[in-house]
PyMOL Python script that loads the backbone (N, CA, C, O; Angstrom):
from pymol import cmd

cmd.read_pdbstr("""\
ATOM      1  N   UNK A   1      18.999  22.109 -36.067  1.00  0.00           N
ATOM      2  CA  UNK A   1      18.592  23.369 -36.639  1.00  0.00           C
ATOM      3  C   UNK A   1      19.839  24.183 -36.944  1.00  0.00           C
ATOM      4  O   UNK A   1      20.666  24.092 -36.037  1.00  0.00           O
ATOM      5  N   UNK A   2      20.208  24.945 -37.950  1.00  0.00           N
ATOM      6  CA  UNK A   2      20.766  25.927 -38.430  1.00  0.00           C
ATOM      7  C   UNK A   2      20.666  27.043 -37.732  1.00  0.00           C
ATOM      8  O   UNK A   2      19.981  27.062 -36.710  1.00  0.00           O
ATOM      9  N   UNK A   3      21.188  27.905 -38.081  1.00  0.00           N
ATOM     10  CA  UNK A   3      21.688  28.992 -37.636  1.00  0.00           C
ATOM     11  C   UNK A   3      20.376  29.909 -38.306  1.00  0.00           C
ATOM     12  O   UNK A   3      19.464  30.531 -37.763  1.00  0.00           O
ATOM     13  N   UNK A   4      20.747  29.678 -39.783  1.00  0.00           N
ATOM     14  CA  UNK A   4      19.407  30.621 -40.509  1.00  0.00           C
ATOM     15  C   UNK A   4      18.346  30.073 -40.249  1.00  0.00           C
ATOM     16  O   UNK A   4      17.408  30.860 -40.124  1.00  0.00           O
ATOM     17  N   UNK A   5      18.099  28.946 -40.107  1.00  0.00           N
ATOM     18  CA  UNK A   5      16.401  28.660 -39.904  1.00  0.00           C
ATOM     19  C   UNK A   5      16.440  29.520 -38.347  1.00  0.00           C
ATOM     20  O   UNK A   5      15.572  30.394 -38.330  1.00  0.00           O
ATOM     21  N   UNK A   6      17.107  29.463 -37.295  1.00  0.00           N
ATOM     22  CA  UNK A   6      16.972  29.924 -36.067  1.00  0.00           C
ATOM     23  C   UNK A   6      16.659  31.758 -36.187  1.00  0.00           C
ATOM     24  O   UNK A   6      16.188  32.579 -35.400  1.00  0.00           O
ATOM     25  N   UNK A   7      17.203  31.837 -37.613  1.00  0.00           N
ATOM     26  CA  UNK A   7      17.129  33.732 -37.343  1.00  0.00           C
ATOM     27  C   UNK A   7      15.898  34.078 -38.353  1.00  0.00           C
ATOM     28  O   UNK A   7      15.307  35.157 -38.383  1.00  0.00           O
ATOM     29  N   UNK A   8      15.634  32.960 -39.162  1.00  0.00           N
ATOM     30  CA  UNK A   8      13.961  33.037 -39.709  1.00  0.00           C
ATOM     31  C   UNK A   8      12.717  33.132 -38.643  1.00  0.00           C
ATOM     32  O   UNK A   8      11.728  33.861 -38.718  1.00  0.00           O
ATOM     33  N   UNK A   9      13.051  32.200 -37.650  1.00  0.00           N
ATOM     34  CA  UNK A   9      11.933  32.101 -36.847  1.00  0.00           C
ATOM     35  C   UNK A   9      12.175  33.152 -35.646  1.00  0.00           C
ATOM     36  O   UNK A   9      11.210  33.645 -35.061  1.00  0.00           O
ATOM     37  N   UNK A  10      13.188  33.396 -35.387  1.00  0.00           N
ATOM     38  CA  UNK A  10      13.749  35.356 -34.332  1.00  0.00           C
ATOM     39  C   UNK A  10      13.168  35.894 -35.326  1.00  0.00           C
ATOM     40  O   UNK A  10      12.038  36.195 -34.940  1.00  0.00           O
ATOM     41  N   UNK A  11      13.272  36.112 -36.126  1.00  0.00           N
ATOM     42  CA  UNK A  11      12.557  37.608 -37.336  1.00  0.00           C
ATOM     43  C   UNK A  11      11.586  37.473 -36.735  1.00  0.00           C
ATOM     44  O   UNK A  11      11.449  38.397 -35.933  1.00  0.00           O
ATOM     45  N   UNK A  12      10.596  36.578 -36.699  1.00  0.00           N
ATOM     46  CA  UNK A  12       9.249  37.059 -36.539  1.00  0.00           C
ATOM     47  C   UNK A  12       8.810  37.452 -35.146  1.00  0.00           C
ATOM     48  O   UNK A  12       7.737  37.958 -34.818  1.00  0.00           O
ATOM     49  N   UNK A  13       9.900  37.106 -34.346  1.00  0.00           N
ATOM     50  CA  UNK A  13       9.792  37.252 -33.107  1.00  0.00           C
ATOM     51  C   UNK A  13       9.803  38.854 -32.538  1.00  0.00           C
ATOM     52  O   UNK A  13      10.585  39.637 -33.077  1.00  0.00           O
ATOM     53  N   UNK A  14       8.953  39.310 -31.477  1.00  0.00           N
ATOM     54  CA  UNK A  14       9.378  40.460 -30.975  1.00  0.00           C
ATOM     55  C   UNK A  14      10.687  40.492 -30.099  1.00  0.00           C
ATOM     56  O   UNK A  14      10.940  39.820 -29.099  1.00  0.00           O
ATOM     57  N   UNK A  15      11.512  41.519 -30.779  1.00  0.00           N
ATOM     58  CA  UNK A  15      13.027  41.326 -29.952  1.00  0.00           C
ATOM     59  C   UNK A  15      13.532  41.740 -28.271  1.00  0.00           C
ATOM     60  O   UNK A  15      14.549  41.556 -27.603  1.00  0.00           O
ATOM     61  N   UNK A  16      12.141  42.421 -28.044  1.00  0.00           N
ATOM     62  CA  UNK A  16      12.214  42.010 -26.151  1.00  0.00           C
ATOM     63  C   UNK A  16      12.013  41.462 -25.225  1.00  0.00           C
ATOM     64  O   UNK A  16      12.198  41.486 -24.008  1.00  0.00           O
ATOM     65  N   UNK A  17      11.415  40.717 -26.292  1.00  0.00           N
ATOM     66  CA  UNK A  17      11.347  39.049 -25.015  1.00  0.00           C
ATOM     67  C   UNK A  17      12.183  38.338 -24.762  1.00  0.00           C
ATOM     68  O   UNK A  17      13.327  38.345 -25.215  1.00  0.00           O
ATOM     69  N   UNK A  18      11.682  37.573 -23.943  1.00  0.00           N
ATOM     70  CA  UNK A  18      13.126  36.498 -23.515  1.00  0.00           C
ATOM     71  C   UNK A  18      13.366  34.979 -24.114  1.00  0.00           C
ATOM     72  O   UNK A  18      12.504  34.103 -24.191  1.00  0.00           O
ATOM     73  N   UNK A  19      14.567  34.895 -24.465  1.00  0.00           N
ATOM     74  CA  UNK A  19      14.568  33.410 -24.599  1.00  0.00           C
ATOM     75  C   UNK A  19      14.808  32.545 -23.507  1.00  0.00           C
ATOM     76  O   UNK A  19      15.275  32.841 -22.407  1.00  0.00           O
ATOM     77  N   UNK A  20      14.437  31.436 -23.934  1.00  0.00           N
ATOM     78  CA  UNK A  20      14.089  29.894 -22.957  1.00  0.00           C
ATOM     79  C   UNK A  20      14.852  29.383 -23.513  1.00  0.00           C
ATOM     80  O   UNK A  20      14.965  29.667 -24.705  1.00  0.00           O
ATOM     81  N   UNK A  21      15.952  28.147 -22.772  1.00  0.00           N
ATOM     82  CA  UNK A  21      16.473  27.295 -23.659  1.00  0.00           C
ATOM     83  C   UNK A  21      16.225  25.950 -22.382  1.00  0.00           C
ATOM     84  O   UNK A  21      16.233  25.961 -21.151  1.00  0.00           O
ATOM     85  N   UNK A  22      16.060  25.108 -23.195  1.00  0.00           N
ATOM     86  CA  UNK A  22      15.405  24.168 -22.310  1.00  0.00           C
ATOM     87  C   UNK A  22      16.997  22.730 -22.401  1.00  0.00           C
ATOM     88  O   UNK A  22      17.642  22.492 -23.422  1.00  0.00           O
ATOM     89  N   UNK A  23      17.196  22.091 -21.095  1.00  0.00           N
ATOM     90  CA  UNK A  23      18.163  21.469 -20.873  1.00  0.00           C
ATOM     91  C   UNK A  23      17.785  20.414 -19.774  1.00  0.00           C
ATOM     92  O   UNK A  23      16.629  20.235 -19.391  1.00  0.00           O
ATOM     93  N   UNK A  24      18.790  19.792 -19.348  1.00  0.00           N
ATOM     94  CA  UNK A  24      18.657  18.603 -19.011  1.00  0.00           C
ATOM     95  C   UNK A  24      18.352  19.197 -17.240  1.00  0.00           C
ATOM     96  O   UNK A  24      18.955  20.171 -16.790  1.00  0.00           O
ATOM     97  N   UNK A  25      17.333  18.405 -16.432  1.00  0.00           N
ATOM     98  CA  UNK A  25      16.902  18.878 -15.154  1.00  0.00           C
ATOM     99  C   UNK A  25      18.054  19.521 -14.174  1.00  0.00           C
ATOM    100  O   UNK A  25      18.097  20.483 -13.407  1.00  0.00           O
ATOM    101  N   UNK A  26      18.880  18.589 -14.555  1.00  0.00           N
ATOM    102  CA  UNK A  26      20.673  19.570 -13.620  1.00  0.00           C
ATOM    103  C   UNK A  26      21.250  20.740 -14.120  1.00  0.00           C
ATOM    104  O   UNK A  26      22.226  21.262 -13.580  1.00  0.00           O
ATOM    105  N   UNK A  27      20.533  21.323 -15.436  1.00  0.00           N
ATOM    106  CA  UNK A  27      21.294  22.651 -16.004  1.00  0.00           C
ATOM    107  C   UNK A  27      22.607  22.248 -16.516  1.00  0.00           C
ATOM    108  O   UNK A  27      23.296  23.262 -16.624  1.00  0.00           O
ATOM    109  N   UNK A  28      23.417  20.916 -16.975  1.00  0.00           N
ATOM    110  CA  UNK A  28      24.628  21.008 -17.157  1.00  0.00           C
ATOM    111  C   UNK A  28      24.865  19.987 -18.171  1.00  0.00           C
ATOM    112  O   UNK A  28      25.801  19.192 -18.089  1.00  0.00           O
ATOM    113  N   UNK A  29      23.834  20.007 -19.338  1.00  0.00           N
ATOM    114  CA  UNK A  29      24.772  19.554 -21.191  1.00  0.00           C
ATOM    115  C   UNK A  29      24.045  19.977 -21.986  1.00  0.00           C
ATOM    116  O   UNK A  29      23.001  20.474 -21.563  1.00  0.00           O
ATOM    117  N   UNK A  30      24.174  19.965 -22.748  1.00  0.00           N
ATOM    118  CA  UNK A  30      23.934  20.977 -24.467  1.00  0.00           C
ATOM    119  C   UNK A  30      23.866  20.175 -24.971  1.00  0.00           C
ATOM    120  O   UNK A  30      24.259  19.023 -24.784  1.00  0.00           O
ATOM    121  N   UNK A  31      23.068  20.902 -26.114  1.00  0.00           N
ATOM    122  CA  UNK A  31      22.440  19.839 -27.584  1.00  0.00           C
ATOM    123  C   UNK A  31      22.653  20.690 -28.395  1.00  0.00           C
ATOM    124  O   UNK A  31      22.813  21.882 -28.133  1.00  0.00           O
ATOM    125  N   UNK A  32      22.691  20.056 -29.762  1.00  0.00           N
ATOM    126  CA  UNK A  32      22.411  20.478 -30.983  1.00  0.00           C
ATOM    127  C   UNK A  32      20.791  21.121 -31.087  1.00  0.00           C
ATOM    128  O   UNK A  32      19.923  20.253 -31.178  1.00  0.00           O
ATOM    129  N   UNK A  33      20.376  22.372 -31.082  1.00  0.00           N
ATOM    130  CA  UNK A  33      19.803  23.412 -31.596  1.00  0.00           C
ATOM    131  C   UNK A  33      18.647  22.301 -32.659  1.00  0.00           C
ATOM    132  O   UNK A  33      18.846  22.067 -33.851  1.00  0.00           O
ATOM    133  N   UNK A  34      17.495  21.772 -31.850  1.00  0.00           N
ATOM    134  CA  UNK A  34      16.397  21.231 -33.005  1.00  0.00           C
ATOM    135  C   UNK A  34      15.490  21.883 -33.829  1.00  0.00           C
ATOM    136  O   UNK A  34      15.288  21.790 -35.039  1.00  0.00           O
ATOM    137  N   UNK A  35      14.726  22.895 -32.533  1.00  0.00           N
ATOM    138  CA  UNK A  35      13.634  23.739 -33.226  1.00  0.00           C
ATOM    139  C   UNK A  35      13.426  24.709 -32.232  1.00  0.00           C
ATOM    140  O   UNK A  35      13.368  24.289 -31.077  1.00  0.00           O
ATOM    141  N   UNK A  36      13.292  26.015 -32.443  1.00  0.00           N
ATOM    142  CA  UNK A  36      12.487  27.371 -31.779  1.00  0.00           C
ATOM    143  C   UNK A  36      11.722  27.629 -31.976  1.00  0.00           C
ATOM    144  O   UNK A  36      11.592  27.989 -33.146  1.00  0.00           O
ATOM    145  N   UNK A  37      10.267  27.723 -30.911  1.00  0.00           N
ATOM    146  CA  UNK A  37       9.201  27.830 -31.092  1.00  0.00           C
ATOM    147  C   UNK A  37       8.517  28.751 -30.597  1.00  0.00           C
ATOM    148  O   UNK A  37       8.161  28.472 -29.452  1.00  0.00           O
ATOM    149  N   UNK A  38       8.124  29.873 -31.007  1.00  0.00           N
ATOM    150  CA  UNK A  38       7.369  31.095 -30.271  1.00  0.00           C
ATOM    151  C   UNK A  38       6.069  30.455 -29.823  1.00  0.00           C
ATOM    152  O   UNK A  38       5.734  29.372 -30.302  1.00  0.00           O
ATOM    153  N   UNK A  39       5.318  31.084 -28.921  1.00  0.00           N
ATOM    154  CA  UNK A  39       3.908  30.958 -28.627  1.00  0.00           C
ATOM    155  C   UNK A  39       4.063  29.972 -27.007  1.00  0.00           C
ATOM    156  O   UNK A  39       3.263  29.113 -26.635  1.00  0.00           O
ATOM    157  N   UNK A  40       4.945  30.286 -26.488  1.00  0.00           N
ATOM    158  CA  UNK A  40       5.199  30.050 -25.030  1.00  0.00           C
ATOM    159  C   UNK A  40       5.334  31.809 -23.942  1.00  0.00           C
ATOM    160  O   UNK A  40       5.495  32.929 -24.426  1.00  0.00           O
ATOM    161  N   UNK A  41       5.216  31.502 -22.663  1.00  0.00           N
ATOM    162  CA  UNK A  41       5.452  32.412 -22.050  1.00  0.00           C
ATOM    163  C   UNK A  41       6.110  31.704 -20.494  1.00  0.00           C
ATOM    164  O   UNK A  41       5.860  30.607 -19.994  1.00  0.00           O
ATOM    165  N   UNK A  42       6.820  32.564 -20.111  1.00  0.00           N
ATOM    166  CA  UNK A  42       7.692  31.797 -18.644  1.00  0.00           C
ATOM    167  C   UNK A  42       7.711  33.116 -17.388  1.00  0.00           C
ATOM    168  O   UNK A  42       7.994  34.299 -17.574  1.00  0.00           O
ATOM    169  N   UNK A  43       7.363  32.530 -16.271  1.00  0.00           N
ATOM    170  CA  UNK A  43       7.205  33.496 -15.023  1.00  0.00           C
ATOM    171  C   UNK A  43       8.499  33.731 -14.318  1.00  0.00           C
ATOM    172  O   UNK A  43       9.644  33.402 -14.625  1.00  0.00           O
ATOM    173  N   UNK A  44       8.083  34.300 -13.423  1.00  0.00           N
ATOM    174  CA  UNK A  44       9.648  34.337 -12.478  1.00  0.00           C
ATOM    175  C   UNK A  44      10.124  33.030 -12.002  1.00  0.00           C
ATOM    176  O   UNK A  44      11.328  32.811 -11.868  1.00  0.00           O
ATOM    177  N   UNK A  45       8.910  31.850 -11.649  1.00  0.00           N
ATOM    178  CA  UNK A  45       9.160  30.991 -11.302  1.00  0.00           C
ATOM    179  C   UNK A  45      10.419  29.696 -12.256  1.00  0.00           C
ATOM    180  O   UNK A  45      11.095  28.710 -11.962  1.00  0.00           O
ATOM    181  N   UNK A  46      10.133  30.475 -13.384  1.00  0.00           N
ATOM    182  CA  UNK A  46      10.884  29.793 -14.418  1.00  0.00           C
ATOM    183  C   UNK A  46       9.497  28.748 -15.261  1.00  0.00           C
ATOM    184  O   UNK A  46       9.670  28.143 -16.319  1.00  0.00           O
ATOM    185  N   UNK A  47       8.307  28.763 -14.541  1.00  0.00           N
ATOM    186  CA  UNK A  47       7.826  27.857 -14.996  1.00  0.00           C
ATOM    187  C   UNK A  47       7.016  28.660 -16.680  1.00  0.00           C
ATOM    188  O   UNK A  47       6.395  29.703 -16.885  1.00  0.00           O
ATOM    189  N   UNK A  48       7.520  27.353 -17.686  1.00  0.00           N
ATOM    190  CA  UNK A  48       7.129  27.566 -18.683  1.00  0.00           C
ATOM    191  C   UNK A  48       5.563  26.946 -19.561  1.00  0.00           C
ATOM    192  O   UNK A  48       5.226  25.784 -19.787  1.00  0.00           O
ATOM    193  N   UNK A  49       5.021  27.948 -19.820  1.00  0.00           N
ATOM    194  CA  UNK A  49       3.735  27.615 -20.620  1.00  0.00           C
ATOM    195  C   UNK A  49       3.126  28.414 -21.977  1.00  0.00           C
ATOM    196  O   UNK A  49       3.344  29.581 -22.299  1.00  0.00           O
ATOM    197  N   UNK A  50       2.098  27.177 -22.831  1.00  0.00           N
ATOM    198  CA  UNK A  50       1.717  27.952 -23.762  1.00  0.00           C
ATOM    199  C   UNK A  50       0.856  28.857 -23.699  1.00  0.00           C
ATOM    200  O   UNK A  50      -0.161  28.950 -23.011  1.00  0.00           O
ATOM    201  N   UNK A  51       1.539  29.869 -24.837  1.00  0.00           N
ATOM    202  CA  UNK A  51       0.612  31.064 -25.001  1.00  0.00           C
ATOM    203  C   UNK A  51      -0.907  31.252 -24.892  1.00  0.00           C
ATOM    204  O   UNK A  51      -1.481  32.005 -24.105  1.00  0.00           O
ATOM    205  N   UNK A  52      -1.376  30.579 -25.658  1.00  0.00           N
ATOM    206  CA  UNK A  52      -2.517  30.076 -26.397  1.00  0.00           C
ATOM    207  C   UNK A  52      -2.516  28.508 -26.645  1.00  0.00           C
ATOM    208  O   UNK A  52      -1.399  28.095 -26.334  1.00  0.00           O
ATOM    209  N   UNK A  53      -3.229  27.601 -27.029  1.00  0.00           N
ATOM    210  CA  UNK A  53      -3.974  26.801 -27.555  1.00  0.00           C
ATOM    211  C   UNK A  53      -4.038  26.236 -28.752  1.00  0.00           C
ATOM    212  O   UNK A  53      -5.185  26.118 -29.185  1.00  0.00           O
ATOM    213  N   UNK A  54      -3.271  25.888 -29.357  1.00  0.00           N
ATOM    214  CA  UNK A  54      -3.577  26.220 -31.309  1.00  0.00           C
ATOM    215  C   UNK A  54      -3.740  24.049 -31.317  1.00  0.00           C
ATOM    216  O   UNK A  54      -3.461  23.143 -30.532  1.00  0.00           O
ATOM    217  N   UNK A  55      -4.432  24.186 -32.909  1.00  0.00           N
ATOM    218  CA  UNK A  55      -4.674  22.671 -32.810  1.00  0.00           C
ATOM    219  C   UNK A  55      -3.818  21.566 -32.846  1.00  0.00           C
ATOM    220  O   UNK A  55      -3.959  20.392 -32.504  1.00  0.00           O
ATOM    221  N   UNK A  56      -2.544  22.452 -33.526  1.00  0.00           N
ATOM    222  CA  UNK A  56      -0.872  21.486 -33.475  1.00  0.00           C
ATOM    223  C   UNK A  56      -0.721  21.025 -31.847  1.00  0.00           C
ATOM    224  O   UNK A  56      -0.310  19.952 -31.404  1.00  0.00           O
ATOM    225  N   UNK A  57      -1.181  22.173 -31.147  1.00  0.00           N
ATOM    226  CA  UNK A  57      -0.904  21.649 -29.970  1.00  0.00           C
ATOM    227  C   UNK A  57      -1.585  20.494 -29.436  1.00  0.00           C
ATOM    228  O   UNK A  57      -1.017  19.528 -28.927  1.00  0.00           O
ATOM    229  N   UNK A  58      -3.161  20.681 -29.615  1.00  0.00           N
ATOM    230  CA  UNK A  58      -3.954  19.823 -29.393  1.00  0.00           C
ATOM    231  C   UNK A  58      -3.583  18.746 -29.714  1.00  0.00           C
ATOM    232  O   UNK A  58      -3.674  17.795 -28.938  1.00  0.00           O
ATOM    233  N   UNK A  59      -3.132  18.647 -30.801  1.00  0.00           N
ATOM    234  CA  UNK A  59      -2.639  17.120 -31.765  1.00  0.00           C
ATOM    235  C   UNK A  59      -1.488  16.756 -31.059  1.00  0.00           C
ATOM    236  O   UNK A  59      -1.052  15.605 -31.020  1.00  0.00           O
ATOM    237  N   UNK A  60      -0.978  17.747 -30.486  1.00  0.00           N
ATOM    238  CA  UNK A  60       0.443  16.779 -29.449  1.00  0.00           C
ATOM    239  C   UNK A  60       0.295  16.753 -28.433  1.00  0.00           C
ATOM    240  O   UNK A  60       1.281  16.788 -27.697  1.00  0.00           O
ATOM    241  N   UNK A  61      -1.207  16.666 -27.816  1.00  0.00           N
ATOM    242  CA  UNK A  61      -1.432  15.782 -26.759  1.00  0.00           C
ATOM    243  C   UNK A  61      -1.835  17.155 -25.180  1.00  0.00           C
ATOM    244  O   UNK A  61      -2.338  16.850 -24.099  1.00  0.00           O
ATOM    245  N   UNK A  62      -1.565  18.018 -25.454  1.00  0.00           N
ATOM    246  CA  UNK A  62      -1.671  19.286 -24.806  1.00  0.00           C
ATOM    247  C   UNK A  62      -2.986  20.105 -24.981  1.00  0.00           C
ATOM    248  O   UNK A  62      -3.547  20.274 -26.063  1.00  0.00           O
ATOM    249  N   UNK A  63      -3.635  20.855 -23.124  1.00  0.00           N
ATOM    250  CA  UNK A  63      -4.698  20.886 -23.045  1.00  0.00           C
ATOM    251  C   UNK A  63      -4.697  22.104 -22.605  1.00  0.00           C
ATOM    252  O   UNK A  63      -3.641  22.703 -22.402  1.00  0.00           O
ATOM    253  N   UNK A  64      -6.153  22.761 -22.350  1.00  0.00           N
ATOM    254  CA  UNK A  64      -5.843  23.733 -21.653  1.00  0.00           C
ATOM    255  C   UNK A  64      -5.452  23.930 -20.430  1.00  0.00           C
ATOM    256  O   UNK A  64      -5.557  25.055 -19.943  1.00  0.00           O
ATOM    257  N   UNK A  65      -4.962  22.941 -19.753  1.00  0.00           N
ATOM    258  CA  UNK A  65      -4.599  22.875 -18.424  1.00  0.00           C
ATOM    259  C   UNK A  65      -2.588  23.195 -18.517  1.00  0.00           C
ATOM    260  O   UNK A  65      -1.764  23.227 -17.603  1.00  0.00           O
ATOM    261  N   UNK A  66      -2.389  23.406 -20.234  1.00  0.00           N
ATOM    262  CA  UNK A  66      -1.135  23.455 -20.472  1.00  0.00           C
ATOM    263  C   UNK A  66      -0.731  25.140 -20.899  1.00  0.00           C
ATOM    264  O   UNK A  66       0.275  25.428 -21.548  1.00  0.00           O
ATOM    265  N   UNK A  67      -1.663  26.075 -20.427  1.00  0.00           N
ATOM    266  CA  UNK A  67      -1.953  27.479 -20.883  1.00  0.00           C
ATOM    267  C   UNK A  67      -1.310  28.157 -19.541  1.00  0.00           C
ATOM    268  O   UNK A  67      -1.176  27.615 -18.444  1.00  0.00           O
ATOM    269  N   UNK A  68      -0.976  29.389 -19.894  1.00  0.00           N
ATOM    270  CA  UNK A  68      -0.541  30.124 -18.062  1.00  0.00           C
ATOM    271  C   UNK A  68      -1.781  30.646 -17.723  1.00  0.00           C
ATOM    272  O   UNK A  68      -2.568  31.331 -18.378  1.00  0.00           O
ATOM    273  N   UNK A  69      -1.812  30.342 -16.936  1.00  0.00           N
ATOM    274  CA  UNK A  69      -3.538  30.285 -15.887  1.00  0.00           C
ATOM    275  C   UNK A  69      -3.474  30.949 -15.088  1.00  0.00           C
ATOM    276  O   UNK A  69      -4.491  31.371 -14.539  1.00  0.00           O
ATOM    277  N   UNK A  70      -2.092  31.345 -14.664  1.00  0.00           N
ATOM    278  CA  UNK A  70      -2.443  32.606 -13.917  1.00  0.00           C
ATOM    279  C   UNK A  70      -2.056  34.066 -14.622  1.00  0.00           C
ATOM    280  O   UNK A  70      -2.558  35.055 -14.089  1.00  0.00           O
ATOM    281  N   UNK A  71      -1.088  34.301 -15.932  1.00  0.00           N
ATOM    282  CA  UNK A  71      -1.413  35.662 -16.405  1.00  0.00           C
ATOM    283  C   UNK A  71      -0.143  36.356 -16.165  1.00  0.00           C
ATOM    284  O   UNK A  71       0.098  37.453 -16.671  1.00  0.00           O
ATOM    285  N   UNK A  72       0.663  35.735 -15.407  1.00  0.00           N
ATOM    286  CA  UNK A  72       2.195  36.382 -15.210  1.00  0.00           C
ATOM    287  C   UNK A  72       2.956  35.943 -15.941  1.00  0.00           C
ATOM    288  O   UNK A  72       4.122  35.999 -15.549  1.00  0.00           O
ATOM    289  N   UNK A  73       2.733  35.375 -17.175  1.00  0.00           N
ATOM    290  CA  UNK A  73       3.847  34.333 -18.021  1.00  0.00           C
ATOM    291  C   UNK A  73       4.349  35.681 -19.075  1.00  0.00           C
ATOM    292  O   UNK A  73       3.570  36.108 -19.928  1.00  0.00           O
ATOM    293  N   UNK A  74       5.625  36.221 -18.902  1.00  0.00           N
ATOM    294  CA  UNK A  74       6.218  36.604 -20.305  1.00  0.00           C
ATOM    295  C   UNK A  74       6.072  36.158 -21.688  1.00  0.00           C
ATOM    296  O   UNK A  74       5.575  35.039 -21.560  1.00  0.00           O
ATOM    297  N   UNK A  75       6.146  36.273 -22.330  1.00  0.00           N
ATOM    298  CA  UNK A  75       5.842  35.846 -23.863  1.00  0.00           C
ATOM    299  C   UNK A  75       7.672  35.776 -24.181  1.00  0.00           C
ATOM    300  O   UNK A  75       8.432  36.734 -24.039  1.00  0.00           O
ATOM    301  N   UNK A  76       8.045  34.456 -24.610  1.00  0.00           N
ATOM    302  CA  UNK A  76       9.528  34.164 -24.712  1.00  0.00           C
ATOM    303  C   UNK A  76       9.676  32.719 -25.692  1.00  0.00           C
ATOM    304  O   UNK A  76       8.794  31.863 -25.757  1.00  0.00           O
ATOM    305  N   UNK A  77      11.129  32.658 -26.504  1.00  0.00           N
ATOM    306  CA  UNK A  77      10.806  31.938 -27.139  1.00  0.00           C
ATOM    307  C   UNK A  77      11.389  30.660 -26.654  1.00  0.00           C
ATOM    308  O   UNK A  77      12.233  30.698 -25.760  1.00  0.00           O
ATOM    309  N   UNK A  78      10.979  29.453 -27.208  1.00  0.00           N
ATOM    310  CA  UNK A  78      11.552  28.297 -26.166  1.00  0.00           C
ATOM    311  C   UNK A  78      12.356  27.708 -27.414  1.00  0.00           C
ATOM    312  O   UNK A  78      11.889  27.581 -28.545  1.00  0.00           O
ATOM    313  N   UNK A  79      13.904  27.302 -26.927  1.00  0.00           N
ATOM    314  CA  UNK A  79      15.095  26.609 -28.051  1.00  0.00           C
ATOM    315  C   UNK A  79      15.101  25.490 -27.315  1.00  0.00           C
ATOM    316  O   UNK A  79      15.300  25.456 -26.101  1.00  0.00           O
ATOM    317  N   UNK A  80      14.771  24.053 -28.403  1.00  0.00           N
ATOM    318  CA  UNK A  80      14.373  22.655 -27.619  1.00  0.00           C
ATOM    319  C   UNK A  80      16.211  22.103 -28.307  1.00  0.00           C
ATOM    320  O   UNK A  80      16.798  22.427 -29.340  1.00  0.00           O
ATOM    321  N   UNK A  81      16.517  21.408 -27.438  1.00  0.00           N
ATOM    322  CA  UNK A  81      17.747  20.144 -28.317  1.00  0.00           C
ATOM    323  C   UNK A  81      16.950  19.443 -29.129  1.00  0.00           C
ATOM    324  O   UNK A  81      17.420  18.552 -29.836  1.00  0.00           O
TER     325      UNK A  81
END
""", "prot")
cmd.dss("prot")
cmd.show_as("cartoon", "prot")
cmd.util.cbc("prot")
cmd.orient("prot")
C-alpha cells in the first residue's frame, strides 16, 4: 500500500481513534503497509474485533462470534503487512 491510498482510507476515518498495527506475535519486524481497514474496534486488553458484521466479512469466513461482545472495544483502524 502507498502512502496515498493509506491517507484515502484515514480521510474517511474519524481522527480520534486509534490505530492498530498488527505484527508478528513477538512485536519485533515490519512489513510493507498492505491494506487499512476501518470497521474494527480494540479494548484495553489489546484484544481486537469487528465492528459490525458486513457480508465481505461473512465471505471471509468470519462470524458473529468475531464481533466485540462485550461493548468495550474502541473503534480503531487496523494496518495489516
Amino acid at each position: 500500500m502507498k502512502v496515498s491510498e493509506l491517507i484515502e482510507v484515514l480521510q474517511s476515518a474519524d481522527p480520534e481513534i486509534d490505530v492498530v498495527l498488527s505484527s508478528d506475535s513477538e512485536g519485533n519486524s515490519y512489513s510493507v503497509l498492505d491494506s487499512a481497514v476501518i470497521g474494527y474496534t480494540i479494548n484495553d486488553d489489546r484484544d481486537v474485533n469487528l465492528s459490525a458484521l458486513t457480508q465481505r466479512d461473512i465471505d471471509g469466513g468470519y462470524t458473529e462470534d468475531d464481533i466485540d461482545q462485550t461493548g468495550t472495544g474502541r473503534p480503531c483502524v487496523v494496518l495489516w503487512p
